[in-house]
C-alpha positions as CSV (number, residue, x, y, z in Angstrom):
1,X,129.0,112.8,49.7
2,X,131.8,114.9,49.4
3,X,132.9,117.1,52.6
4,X,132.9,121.0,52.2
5,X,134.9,123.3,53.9
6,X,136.1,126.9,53.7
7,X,140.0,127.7,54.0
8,X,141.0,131.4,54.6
9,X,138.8,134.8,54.7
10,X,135.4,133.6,54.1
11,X,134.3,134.1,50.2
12,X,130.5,135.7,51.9
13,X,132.3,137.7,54.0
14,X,136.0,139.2,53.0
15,X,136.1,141.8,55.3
16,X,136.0,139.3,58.4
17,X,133.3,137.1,60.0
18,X,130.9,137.7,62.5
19,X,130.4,134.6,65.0
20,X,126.8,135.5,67.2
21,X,126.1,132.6,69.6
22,X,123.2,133.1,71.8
23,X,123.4,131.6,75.9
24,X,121.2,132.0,78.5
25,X,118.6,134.1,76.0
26,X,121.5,136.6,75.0
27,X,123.5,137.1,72.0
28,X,127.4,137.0,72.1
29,X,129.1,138.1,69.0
30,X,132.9,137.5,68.1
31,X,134.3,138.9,65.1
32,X,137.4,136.6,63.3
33,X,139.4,137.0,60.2
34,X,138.4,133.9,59.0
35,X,135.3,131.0,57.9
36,X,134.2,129.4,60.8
37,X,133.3,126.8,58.2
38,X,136.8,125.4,57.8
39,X,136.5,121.7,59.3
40,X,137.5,119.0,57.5
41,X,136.7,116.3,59.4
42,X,136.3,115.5,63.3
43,X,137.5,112.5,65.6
44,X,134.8,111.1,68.0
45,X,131.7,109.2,68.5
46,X,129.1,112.0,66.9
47,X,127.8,112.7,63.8
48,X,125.2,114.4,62.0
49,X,122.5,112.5,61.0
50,X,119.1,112.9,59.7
51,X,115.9,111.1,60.3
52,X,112.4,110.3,58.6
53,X,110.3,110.5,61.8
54,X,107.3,108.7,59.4
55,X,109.6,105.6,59.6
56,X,109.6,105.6,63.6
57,X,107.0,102.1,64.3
58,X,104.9,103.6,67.3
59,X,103.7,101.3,70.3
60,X,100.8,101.2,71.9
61,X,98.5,99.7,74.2
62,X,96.3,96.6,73.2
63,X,94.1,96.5,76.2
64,X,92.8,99.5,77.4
65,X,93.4,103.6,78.0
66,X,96.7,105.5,76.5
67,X,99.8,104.9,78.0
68,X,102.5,107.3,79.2
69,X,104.2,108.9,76.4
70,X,107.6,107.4,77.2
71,X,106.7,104.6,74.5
72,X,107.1,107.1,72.0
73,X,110.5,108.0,72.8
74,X,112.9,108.5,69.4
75,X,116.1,109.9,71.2
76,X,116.9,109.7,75.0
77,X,119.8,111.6,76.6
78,X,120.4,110.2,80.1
79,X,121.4,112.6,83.5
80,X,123.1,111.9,86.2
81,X,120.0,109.6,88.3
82,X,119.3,106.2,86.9
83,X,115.9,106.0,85.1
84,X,115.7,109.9,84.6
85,X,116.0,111.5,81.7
86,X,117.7,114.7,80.9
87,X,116.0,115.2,77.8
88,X,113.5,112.4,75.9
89,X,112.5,113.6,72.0
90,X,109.2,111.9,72.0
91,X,106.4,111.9,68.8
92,X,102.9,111.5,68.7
93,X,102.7,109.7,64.8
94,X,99.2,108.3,63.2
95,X,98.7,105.0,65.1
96,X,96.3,102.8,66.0
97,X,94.4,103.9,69.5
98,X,93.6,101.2,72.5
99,X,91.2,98.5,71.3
100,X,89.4,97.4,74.0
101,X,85.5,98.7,74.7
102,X,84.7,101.1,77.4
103,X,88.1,102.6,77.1
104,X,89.8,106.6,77.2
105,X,91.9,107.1,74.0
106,X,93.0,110.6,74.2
107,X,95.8,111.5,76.6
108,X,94.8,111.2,80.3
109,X,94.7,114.7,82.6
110,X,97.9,114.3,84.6
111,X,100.7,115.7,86.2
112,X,104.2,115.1,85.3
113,X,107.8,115.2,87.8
114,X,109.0,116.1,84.3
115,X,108.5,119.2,82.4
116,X,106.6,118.8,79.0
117,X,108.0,121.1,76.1
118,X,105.2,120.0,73.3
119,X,104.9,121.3,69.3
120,X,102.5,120.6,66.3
121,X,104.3,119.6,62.4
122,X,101.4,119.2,61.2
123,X,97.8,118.3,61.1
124,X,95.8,118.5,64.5
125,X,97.1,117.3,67.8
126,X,94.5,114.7,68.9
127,X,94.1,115.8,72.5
128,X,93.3,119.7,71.2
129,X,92.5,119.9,67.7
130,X,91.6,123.9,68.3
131,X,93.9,126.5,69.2
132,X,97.4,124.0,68.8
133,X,98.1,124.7,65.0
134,X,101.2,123.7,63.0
135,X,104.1,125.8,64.4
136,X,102.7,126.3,67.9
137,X,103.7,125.3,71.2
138,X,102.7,124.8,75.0
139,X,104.8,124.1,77.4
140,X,103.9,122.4,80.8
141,X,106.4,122.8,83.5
142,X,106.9,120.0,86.7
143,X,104.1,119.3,88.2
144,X,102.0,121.1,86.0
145,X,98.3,119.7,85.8
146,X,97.3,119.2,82.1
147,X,95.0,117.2,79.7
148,X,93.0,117.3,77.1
149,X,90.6,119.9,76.1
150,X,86.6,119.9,77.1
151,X,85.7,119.6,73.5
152,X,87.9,116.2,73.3
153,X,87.3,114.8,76.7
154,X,83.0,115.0,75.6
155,X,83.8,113.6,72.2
156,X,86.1,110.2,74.1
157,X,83.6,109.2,76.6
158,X,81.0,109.6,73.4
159,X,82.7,107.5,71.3
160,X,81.9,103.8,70.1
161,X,84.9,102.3,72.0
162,X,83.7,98.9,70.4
163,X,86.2,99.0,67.0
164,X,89.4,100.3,67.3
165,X,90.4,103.8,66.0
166,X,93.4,105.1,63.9
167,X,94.4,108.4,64.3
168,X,96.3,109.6,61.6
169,X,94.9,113.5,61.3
170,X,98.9,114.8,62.4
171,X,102.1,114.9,63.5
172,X,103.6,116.5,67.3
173,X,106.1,116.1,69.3
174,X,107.2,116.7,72.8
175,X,110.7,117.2,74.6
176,X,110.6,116.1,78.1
177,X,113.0,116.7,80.4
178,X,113.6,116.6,84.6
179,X,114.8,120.8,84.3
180,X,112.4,123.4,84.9
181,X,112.3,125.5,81.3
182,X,112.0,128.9,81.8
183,X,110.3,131.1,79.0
184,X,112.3,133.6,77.1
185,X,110.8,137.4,77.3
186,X,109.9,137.2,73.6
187,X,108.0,133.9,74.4
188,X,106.0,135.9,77.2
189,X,105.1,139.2,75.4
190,X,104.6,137.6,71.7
191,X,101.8,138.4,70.4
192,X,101.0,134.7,69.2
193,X,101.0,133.7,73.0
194,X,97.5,132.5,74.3
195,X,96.7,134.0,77.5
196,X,93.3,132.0,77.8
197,X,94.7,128.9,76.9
198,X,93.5,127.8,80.5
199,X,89.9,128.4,79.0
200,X,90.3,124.9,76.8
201,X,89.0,123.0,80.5
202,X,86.2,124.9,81.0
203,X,83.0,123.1,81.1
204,X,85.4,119.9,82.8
205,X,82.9,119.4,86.5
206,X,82.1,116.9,89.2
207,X,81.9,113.4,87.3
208,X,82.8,111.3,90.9
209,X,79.3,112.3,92.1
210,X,77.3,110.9,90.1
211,X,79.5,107.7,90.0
212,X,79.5,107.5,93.2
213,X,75.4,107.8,93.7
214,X,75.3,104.5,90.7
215,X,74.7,106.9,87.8
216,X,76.8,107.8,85.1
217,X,76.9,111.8,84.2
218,X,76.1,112.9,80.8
219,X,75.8,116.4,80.5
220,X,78.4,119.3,80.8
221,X,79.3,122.1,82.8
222,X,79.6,120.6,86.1
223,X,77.6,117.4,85.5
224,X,80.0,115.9,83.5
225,X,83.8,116.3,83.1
226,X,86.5,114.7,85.8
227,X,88.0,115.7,88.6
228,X,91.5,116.6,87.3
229,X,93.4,115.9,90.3
């Protein structure tokens, strides 16, 4: 490829350029005389590159349940404490689910010393295939409790668990990371936000009961579900 670069006043922009950088959910803005754009080249251990995420060979388990997400790790960035990330870029591609019988394939309900920043590409997210579209986000802080919806849990423990299963309806993501996020103003008054996404474990009850009396629950609404922590 050949490098591009801009030398002088900026061709876009001859009467000077405006440089707007946004910290800490502000904008800063810095006029100069000329093109920002005027690197050549750099010196150091960094460079762009770009990525086919459909290439990334996904792991999984071979025996039973869905493990933690951390086997799905594309990029790490590692903080000061040994074994903790700073920031893990994690994707959910098609794959092949747990094989063996009597088994939970969707994500567990859990709760997580790291916050969970998760988006959709495309397709349906397998642990909530209403309400998550393309574009969206959720975001579950430290110690958050989470899982997946009532409407996937019922479909799991359903499910013929005797063949194994290939999901392959989409594509999400997730950054994790050991800081607390904190939402910007436009991502609490946006109209696109989901107050009621808390609604998605309704229907969820006491499932230990009836385990614990030798029977196994099958309806809903407090006959069925599990005991999310």
């Amino acid at each position: 490829p050949t490098a591009w670069y801009e030398t002088g006043a900026s061709p876009s922009a001859p009467g000077g350029v405006h440089i707007i950088n946004k910290f800490d959910n502000e904008l800063f803005v810095r006029r100069t005389d000329h093109s920002p754009c005027n690197v050549v080249a750099w010196h150091g251990t960094y460079s762009p590159f770009k990525y086919d995420l459909k290439k990334f060979c996904a792991i999984n388990s071979v025996t039973y349940d869905h493990p933690d997400p951390s086997i799905y790790t594309v990029l790490t960035a590692q903080s000061d404490e040994p074994g903790t990330a700073l920031a893990d870029f994690v994707i959910f591609p098609p794959r092949i689910m747990a094989t063996d019988d009597n088994t939970f394939r969707p994500p567990w309900f859990h709760r997580n010393v790291m916050s969970e920043f998760m988006g959709l590409i495309y397709g349906q997210y397998d642990a909530k295939r209403e309400g998550f579209v393309p574009g969206g986000a959720s975001l579950h802080n430290t110690m958050t409790p989470h899982g997946p919806d009532f409407d996937t849990y019922k479909r799991a423990v359903e499910a013929d668990c005797s063949r194994a299963t290939k999901f392959e309806g989409g594509l999400a993501f997730m950054f994790e990371t050991c800081m607390t996020l904190k939402c910007s103003e436009y991502a609490l008054t946006c109209p696109q936000r989901q107050l009621a996404y808390a609604k998605c474990w309704d229907g969820l009850g006491d499932n230990f009961t009836k385990w614990r009396d030798g029977s196994k629950g099958g309806g809903e609404n407090g006959d069925s579900g599990v005991n999310d922590e």
